[in-house]
N, C-alpha and C positions, 0 to 999 in steps of 0.2 A: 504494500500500500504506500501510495507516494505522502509525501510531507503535509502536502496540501489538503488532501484526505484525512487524513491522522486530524490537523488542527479541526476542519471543519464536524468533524464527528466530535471531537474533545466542545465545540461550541454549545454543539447541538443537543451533548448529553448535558450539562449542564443548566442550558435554557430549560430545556422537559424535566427536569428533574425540579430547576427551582418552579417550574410551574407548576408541577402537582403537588410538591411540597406546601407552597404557596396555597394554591386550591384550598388541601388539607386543613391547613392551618385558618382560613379565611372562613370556614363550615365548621371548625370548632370554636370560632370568636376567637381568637390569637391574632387580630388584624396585627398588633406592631408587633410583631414577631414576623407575620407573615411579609412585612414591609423591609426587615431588615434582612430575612429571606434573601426576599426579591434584591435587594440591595449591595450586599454581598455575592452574590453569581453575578450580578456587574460587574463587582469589583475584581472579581476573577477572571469574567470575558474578557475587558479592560484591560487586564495584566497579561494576558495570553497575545493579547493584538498588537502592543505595546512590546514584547520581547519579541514577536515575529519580524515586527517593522525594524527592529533594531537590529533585528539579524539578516534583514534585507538589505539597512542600510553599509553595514559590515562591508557584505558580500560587494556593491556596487564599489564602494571603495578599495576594495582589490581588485577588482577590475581594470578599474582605471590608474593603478598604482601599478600595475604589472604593463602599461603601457609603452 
């Protein structure tokens, strides 16, 4: 499975998971829980899109460094 696969499925589980979790929690009256949930799997998608970019910027820079 290529790279790209890999992150997009690591997003996806994530999302579905803080949404049922979320759901869960919003049907037992836990809204700020469910809120911080929800808030938190951001902050994880966030950190995942932010080291990919960083490691794309990397990559670009050797590129043009090996010119």
């Amino acid at each position: 499975m290529s790279l790209e696969l890999h992150v997009l499925f690591q997003i996806a589980v994530v999302g579905i998971a803080a949404a049922v979790l979320s759901s869960l929690l919003k049907q037992s009256g836990r809204d700020e829980i469910a809120t911080l949930v929800t808030i938190s799997a951001l902050v994880l998608v966030a950190a995942v899109v932010v080291s990919n970019i960083s490691h794309l910027f990397v990559q670009i820079q050797n590129v043009f460094a090996n010119q």
